[in-house]
C-alpha positions, 0 to 999 in steps of 0.5 A: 227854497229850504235850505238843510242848514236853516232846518237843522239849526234847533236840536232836540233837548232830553227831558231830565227827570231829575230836575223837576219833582212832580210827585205833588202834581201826580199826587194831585191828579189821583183825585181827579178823573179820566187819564189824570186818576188812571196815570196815578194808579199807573205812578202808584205801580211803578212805585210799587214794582221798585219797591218789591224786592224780588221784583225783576222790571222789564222797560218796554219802548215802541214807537219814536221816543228817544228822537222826541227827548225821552233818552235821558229819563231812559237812560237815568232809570238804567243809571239809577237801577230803576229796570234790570232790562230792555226790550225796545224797537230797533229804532229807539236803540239804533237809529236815535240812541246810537245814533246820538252816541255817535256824535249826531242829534235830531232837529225840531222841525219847523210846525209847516213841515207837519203839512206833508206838503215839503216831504219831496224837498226834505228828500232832496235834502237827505233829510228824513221827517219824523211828524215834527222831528228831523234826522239827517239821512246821511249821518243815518247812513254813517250810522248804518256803517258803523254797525257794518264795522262792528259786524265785520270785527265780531266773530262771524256766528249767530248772535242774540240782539242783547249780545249784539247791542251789548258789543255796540256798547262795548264800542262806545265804550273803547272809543268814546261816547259823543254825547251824554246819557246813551242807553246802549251804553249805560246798558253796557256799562250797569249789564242791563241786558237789551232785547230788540227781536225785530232788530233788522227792522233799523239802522242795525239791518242795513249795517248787516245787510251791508256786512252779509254781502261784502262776505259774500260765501264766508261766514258771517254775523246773524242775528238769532230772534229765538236765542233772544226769546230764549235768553228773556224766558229763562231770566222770567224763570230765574227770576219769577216776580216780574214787572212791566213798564210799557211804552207803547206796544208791538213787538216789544210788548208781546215779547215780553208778555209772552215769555211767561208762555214760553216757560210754560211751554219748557215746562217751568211754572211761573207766575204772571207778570205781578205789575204791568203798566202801558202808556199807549195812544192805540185804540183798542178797537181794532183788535190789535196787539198795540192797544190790547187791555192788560186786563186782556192779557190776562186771558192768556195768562200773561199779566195778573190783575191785581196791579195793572194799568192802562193810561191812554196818551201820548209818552212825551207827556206820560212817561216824565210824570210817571218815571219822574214820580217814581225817581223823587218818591225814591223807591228804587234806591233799595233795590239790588242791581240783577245784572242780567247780562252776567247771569245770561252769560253765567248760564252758559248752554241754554240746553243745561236747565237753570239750576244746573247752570247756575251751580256750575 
């Protein structure tokens, strides 16, 4: 019989991208073929983008990447002013990020657990399988709650999720972060703004849920995916050179191709997204969005060609190359910190046009 105490026994450890210089091995690679020559060109972009002045760098995150040990080498490229936003899965941000702020952590599953066949025990258990990873479902539940309290002391309004994810911050702020490295509240910390439009799709819905129904007819919290689309295009408009580090794809990395659409659809020409790199297991066969090329992006007027790469594999092993080339050739260490979270906030009415706003 499995016992939850022998299964949550090894906690995931994060990457740290600081500890390990791999320019020589990336470097390496760029004569060589396949994913290893495309990872390099993908190394060389990322460097490239750091290193452009003007260029404001979106980081796109998908799929289960700070459960599996990625949060640290996130959390670093906020830190180290490596991106100046974030649009994420709620997950990433809540149900793994968060979650780990709040003092709790994920679990190596043992290599059996992958078969499917103990699912229906690891239920009884309160424990939920994340393929090789596992989170204790009660603690998620905690998790899912504190959300409701921050909900229930916010003024009851619409919210975009970047101001909501901000006041999470400011609450691992006032009291106390559990563990170290957190996104949400490095974000906070350097006014990196978060975007999660699918934001219900987590933790974060249940916590609102949870607050909406204990208000029953009052006013209450609510979460505005429009504001959200809004805030991201006019920093596009604000600041036109752009760039895209994307892990994995979905709703993140439409949001953020789409708002060079958007400011087209204001009335702002801008230019398309200048660098674009996407680290990505999907198949581009099936049409979808996940596994769309950059180069079909272009079609739409979303990413130039001048500087994009796809590379075909899995993040854990991708993206501490790629980011880790990128902090020890050191090119973000020119770069100005944008503080997106005080310009959005500076902005004021989202009705004022840009200029007008930011004279005032």
């Amino acid at each position: 019989m499995l016992q939850k105490a022998e299964l949550l026994r090894t906690p995931i450890e994060h990457y740290d991208v600081t500890q390990f210089n791999v320019v020589p091995l990336v470097e390496a690679m760029r004569y060589m073929a396949f994913s290893a020559r495309d990872l390099a060109r993908a190394a060389d972009i990322t460097d490239r983008m750091m290193r452009d002045p003007d260029c404001g760098i979106l980081l796109c995150l998908a799929g289960s990447l700070v459960s599996a040990g990625l949060k640290k080498v996130f959390a670093d490229a906020i830190r180290f002013g490596m991106v100046d936003a974030v649009v994420s899965t709620g997950a990433n941000i809540v149900d793994q990020d968060f979650f780990e702020a709040l003092g709790f952590r994920h679990y190596v599953g043992d290599e059996q657990l992958r078969s499917g066949m103990f699912d229906a025990q690891l239920r009884e258990l309160h424990i939920d399988r994340i393929y090789d990873t596992l989170i204790d479902e009660d603690e998620l539940r905690i998790c899912d709650d504190r959300i409701r309290q921050i909900a229930d002391e916010l003024d009851p309004r619409p919210y975009s999720s970047r101001e909501f994810i901000r006041a999470m911050g400011a609450h691992l702020e006032q009291h106390g972060c559990k563990a170290p490295d957190s996104i949400v509240l490095e974000a906070y910390r350097h006014d990196v703004p978060i975007f999660c439009p699918a934001f219900s799709d987590c933790s974060a819905g249940f916590g609102l849920v949870a607050h909406q129904h204990r208000r029953g007819d009052a006013p209450c919290v609510t979460i505005d995916s429009v504001k959200d689309f809004r805030e991201l295009t006019r920093l596009k408009i604000e600041n036109p050179t752009t760039g895209l580090f994307m892990v994995g794809g979905g709703v993140p990395k439409n949001f953020a191709q789409d708002i060079v659409v958007a400011a087209d659809v204001l009335g702002e020409q801008v230019p398309m997204h200048q660098y674009a790199v996407q680290v990505t297991v999907a198949d581009v066969r099936d049409g979808a969005l996940s596994s769309s090329t950059l180069k079909e992006a272009s079609s739409w007027g979303k990413v130039d060609l001048a500087y994009e790469q796809m590379v075909y594999a899995e993040a854990t092993l991708a993206v501490p190359l790629l980011l880790g080339y990128a902090y020890h050739k050191g090119g973000w260490k020119g770069r100005r910190p944008r503080r997106w979270n005080r310009l959005l906030d500076a902005l004021g009415d989202p009705q004022l046009p840009l200029a007008a706003a930011s004279r005032e």
